[in-house]
C-alpha positions in Angstrom: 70.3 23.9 110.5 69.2 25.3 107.5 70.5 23.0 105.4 69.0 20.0 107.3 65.8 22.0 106.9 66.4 22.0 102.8 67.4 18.3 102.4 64.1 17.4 104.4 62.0 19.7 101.8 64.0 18.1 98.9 63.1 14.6 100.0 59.5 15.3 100.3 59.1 16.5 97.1 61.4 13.9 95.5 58.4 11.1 97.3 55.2 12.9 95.9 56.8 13.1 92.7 57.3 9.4 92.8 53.9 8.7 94.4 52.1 10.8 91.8 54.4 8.9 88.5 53.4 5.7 90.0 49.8 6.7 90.2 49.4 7.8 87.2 51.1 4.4 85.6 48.7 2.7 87.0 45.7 4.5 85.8 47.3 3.9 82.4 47.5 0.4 82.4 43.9 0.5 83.5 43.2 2.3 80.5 44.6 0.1 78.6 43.0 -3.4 80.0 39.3 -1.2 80.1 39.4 -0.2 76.4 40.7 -3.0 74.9 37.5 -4.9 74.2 35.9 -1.5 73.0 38.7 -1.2 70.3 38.2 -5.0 69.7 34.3 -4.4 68.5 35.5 -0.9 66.7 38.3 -2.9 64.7 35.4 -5.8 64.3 33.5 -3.3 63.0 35.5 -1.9 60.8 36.2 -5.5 58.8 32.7 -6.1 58.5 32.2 -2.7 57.1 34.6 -3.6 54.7 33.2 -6.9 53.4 30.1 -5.7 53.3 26.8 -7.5 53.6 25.8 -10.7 51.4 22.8 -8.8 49.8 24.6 -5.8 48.4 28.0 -8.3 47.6 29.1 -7.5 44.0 30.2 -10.3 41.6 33.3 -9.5 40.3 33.7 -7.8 36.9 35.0 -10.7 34.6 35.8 -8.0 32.1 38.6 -6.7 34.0 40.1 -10.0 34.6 43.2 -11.2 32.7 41.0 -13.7 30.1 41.8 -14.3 26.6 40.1 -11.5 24.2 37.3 -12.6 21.6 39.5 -12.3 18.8 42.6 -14.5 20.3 39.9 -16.9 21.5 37.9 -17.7 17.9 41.5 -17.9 16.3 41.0 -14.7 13.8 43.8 -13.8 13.4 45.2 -17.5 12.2 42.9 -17.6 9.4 41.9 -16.1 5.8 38.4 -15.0 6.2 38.4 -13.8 2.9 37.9 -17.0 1.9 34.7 -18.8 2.6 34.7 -22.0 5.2 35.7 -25.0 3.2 37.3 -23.6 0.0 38.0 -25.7 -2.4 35.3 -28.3 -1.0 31.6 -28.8 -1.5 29.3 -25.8 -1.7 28.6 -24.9 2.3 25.0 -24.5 2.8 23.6 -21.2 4.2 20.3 -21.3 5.4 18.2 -17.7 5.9 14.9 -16.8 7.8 13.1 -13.6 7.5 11.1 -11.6 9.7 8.9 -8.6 8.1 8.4 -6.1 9.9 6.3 -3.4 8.0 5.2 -3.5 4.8 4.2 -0.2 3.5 4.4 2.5 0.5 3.3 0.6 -3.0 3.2 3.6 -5.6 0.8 3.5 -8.2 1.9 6.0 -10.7 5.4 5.0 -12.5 6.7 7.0 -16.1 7.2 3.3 -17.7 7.5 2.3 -21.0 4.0 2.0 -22.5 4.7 -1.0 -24.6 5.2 -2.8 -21.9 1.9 -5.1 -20.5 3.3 -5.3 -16.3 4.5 -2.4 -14.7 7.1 -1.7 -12.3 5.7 -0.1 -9.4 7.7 0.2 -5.8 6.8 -1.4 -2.8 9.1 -0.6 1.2 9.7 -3.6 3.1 11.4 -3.7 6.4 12.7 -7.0 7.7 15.1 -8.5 9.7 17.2 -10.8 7.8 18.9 -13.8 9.3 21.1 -15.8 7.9 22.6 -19.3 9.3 25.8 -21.6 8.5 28.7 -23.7 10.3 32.6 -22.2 10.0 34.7 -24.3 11.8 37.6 -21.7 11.9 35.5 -19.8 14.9 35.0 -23.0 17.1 36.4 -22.3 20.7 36.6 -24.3 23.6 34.1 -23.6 26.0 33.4 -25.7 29.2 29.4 -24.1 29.9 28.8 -24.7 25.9 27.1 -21.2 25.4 27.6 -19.3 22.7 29.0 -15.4 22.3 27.1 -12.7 20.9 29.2 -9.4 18.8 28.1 -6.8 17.4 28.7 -5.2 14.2 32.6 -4.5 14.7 33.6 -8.5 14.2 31.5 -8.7 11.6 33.9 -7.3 9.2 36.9 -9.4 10.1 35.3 -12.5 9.4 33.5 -14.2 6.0 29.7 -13.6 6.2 27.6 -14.6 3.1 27.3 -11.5 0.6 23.5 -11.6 0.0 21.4 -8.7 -2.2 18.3 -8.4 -3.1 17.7 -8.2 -6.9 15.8 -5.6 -8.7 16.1 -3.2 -5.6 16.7 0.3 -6.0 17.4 1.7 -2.1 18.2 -0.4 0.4 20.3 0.3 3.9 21.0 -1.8 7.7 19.7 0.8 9.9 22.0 2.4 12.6 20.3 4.0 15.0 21.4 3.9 17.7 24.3 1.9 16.5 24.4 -0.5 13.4 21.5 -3.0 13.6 23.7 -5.8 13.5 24.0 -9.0 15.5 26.5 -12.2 15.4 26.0 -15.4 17.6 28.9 -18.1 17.4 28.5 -21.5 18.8 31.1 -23.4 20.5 31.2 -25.7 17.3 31.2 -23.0 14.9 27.9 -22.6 14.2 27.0 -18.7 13.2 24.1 -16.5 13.4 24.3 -13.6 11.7 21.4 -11.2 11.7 20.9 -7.2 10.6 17.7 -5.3 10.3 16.8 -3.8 6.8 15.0 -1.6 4.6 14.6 -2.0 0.9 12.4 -0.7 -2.0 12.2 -3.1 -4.3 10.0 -3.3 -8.0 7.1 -4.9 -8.2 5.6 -5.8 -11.8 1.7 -5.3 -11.6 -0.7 -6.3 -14.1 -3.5 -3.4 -14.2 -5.7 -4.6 -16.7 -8.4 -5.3 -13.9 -8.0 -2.2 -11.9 -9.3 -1.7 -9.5 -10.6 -5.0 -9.3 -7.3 -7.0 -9.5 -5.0 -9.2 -7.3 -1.3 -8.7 -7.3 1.7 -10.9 -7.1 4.7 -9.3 -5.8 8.3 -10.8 -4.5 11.4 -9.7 -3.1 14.4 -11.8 -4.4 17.7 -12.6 -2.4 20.7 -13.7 -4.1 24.8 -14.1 -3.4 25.9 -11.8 -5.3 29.6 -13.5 -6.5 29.4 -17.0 -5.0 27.7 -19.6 -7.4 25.9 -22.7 -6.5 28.7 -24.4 -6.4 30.6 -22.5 -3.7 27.3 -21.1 -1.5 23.5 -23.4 -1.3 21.2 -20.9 -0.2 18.1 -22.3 0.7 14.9 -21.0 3.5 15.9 -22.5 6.9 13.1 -24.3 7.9 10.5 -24.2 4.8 7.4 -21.8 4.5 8.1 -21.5 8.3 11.3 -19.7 7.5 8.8 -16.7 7.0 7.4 -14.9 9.8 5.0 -11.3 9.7 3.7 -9.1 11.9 0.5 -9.4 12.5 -0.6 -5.7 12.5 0.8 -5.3 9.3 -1.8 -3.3 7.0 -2.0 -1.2 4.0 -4.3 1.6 3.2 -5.4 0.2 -0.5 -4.5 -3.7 -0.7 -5.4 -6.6 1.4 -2.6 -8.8 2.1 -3.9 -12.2 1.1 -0.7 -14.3 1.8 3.0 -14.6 2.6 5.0 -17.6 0.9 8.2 -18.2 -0.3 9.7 -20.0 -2.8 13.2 -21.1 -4.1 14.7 -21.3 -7.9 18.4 -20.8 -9.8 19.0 -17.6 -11.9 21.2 -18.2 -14.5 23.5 -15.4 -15.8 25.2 -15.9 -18.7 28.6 -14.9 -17.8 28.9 -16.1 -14.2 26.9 -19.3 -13.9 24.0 -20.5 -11.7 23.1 -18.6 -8.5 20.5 -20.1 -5.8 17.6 -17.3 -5.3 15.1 -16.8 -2.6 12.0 -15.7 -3.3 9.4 -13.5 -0.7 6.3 -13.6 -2.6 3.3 -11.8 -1.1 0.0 -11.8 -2.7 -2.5 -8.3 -2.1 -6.1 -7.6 -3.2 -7.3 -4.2 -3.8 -9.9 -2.3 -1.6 -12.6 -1.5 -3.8 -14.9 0.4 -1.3 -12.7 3.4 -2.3 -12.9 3.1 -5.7 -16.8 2.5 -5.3 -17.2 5.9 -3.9 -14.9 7.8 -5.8 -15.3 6.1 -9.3 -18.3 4.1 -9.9 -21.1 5.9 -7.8 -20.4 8.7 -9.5 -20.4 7.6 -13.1 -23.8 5.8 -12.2 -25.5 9.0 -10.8 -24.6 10.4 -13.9 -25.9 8.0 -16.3 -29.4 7.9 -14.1 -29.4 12.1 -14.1 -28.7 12.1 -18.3 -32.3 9.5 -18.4 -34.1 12.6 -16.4 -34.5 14.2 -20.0 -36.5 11.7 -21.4 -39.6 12.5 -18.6 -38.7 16.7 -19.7 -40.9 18.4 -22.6 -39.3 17.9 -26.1 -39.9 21.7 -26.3 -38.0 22.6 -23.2 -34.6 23.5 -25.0 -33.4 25.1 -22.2 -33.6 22.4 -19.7 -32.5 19.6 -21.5 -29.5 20.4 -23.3 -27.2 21.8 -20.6 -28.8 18.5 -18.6 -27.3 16.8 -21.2 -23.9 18.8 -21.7 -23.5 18.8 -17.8 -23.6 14.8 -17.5 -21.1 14.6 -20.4 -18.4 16.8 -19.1 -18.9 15.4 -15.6 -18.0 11.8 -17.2 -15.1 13.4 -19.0 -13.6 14.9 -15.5 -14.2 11.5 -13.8 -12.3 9.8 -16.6 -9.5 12.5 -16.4 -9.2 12.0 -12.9 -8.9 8.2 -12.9 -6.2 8.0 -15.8 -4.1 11.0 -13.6 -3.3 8.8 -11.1 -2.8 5.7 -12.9 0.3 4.7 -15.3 0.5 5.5 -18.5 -0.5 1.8 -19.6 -1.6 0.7 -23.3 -3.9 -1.5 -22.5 -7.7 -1.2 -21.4 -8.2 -1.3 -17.9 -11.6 -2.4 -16.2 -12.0 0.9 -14.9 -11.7 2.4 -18.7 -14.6 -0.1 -19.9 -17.0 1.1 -17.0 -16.4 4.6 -17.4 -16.6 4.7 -21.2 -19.6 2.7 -21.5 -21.1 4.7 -19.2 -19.7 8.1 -21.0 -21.4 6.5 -24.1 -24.6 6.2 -22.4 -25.0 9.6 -21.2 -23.8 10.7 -25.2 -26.7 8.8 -26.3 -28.9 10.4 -24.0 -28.0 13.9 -26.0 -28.3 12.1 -29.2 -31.6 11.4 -28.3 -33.1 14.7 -28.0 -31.1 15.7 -30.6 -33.1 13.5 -32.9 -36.4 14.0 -31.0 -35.6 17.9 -31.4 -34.8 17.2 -35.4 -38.0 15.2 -36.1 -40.1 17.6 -34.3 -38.8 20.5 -36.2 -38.9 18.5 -39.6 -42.4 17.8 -38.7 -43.8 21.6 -38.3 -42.1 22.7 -41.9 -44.0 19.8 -43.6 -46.9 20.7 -41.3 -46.3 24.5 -43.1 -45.8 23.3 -46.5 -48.8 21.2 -46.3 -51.1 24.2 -45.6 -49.6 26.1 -48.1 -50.1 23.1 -50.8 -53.7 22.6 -50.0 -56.6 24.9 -52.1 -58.2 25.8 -49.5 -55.7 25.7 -46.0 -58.1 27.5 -44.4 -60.1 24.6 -43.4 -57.3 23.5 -41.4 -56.5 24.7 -38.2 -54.0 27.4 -37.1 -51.0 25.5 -34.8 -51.9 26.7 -31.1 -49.9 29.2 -29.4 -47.2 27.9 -27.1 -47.2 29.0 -23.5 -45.0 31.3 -21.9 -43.1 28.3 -20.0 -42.4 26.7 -23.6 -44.7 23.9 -23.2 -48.0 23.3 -25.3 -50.6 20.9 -26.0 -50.8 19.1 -29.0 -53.5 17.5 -31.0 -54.0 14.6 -33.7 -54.9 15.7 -36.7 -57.5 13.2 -38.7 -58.0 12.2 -42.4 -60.3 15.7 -42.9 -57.9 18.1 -41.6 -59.3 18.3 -38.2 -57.7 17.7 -34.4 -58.6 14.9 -32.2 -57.4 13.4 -29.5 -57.0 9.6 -29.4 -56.7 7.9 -25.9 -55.4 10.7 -24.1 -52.4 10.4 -25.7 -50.4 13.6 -26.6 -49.5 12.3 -29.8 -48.6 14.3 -33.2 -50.0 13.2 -36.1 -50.1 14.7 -39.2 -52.1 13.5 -42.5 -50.4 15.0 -45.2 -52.4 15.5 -48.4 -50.8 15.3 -50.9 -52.7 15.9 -54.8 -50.9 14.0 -57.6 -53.2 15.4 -60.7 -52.1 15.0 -63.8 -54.1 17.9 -66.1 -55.1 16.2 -69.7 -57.0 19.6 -70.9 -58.7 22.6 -69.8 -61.5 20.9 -69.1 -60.6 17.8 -67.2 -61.1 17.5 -63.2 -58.0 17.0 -61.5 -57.4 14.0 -59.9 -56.3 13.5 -56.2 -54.5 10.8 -54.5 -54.3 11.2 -50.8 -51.3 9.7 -48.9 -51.0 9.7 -45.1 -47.9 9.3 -43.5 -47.3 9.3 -39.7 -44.6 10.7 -37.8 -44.7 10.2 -33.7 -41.8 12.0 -31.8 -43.4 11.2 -28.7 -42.6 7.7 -28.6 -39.0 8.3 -28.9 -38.7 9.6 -25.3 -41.2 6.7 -24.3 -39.1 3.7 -25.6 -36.1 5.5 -24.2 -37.5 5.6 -20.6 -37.6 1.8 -21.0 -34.3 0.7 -23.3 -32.0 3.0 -21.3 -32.4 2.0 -18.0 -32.8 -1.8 -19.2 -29.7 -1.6 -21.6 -27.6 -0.1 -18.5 -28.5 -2.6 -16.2 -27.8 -5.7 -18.0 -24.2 -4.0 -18.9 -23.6 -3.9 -15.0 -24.5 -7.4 -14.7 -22.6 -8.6 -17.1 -19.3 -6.0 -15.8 -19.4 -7.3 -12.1 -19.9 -11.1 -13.0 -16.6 -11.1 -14.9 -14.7 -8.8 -12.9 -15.5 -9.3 -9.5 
């Protein structure tokens, strides 16, 4: 009986077991069939995150695609670019256009060789130099027809023209932040090759109208070993082939004009070279020079004329007047020729200044011979009274004032003062007894001669012929040079 009641037990739990596995399978497969769409819209989901959206799609990166490099695609390595594009043929043209960019730091002072009559003086120029020609050896097949742009690393595997610019002394591309240089090549072969510069460069100047002159200065570009029969260099499109900044300025010149110009230099152990020619033409400012020159030197030819309206007896007024206005002149001068070249000609500057210097001399040349007349004129005045029998009918000179001035009289034909007009005039009738004695008893005779001295018109006439003579010198000096 027992064992009845264990099989019974063991087939009851052998049927939940079942009941519960087959349960459970169910509930799985329902699982399954209720989360399938679910995972559907998560794997959906998933692929569209991956694609991504059209607005933030990337182009792919063409350089990491297996093309042809640069270099295999213009051919370098199957040519001599040492050689320039059709050697052996006609010269191949290269044309050049020029951009300046600043213009700046012409020097005025230079150690040159006075026997020379121009002077080299330095002018800074920084440009952008572009130069243009056809080199069939880069052509490339291209199906779009644009062109490729390099920089300065394929620039030294291939022939470029060798250009310099004559009669520089510093020049250098500038590299910052790499080396300013650019190369465009056409599907044809057609190059561009451009590089920014700076070069200081001579400049003759002609100074013999300082500072009212107008100078000419170029800046010359040349091959430097490939005649004209190998390289024609010529200006791309004409005067055009020369553009400028507009805010170009310069503190002392006036930039006039920008031109070029083309011509052949001949060397004569090489040949016949094709030269390009930046000529620029600048006018000095002369306000400056106005103010710090000529103003100056006038003021002190009109202070050396305010002697003339001084008292001839006021010695210590006029000369140190006198001596000032001279060695201001001489400073002015000094300072002019300091910052000029040592040049042996005469300058326009140099005829204003010593003119002028030789006006305010004359000035002190002129009391000095108003101060020697008047001083001649008292000892005859003393000798006279010492001559005469009886000098006491003439009378004593007046005191002079304290200040230094005094007033003088006229003296008339018997020995007595007057004034005539109003005039401060000296005159002086000097007696003067020629007897010739024939006995004891003969009368002398007298023969009176007058003679006049006036040291008072001197300072008069000067009031008038200085001023006069100065300003028909001016006129004459700005009509020529200005």
């Amino acid at each position: 009986m027992h064992f009845s009641i264990f099989l019974l037990l063991w087939g009851w739990v052998l049927c939940t077991e079942c009941r519960a596995h087959r349960q459970g399978k169910e509930i799985h497969e329902v699982y399954k069939k209720g989360s399938r769409p679910q995972r559907q819209r998560r794997e959906t989901h998933s692929e569209s995150h991956k694609q991504g959206s059209p607005i933030l799609k990337r182009s792919p990166d063409i350089t990491k695609s297996p093309v042809t490099k640069s270099e295999q695609l213009l051919r370098i390595d199957d040519h001599d670019f040492s050689m320039r594009p059709g050697f052996g043929g006609p010269a191949i043209p290269v044309g050049v256009d020029v951009q300046v960019e600043s213009l700046d730091s012409i020097s005025e002072v230079d150690m040159a060789t006075v026997t020379q009559t121009c002077f080299p003086q330095d002018f800074t120029m920084t440009l952008y130099l572009r130069h243009y020609w056809k080199d069939e050896r880069l052509s490339f097949p291209s199906t779009n027809n644009q062109s490729m742009t390099f920089d300065g690393r394929l620039v030294k595997k291939i022939w470029v023209p060798d250009m310099f610019f004559v009669h520089s002394k510093r020049s250098f591309i500038h590299d910052t932040t790499t080396d300013n240089v650019m190369l465009r090549v056409q599907p044809d072969g057609k190059v561009l090759y451009s590089l920014r510069v700076t070069v200081t460069a001579m400049c003759n100047m002609d100074f013999s109208r300082f500072p009212l002159d107008t100078q000419t200065c170029s800046l010359e570009i040349e091959s430097y070993a490939y005649t004209e029969d190998d390289l024609m260099l010529y200006w791309k499109n004409g005067n055009d082939s020369l553009k400028t900044d507009e805010r170009i300025s310069l503190s002392q010149f006036l930039i006039q004009e920008f031109h070029t110009t083309t011509k052949l230099a001949f060397y004569s152990s090489t040949g016949w070279y094709n030269r390009l020619y930046i000529n620029f033409t600048l006018r000095r400012h002369i306000f400056f020079f106005l103010l710090q020159t000529y103003f100056p030197a006038t003021l002190m030819v009109m202070l050396s004329w305010v002697s003339f309206w001084i008292d001839r007896r006021a010695v210590p007024a006029r000369v140190p007047l006198g001596i000032t206005t001279v060695l201001t002149m001489s400073t002015i001068i000094t300072g002019v020729n300091a910052s000029m070249p040592r040049v042996s000609y005469i300058k326009a500057v140099d005829i204003y200044l010593w003119v002028s210097f030789v006006f305010v001399f004359l000035s002190v040349l002129e009391y000095a011979a108003v101060n020697y007349l008047t001083t001649v004129q008292e000892r005859k005045e003393r000798k006279l009274r010492d001559k005469l029998p009886c000098a006491c009918s003439l009378p004593q000179p007046r005191p002079m004032m304290m200040d230094g001035s005094y007033n003088d009289g006229d003296v008339g034909e018997l020995g007595h003062y007057v004034s005539e007009n109003g005039d401060k005039q000296d005159r002086m009738m000097v007696q003067l007894a020629l007897g010739s004695e024939r006995g004891s008893g003969r009368r002398k005779n007298q023969r009176y001669v007058s003679m006049r001295i006036d040291t008072h018109a001197i300072d008069k006439y000067s009031r008038i012929i200085f001023p006069g003579a100065y300003i028909l010198f001016n006129l004459i000096y700005w009509s020529i040079f200005s």
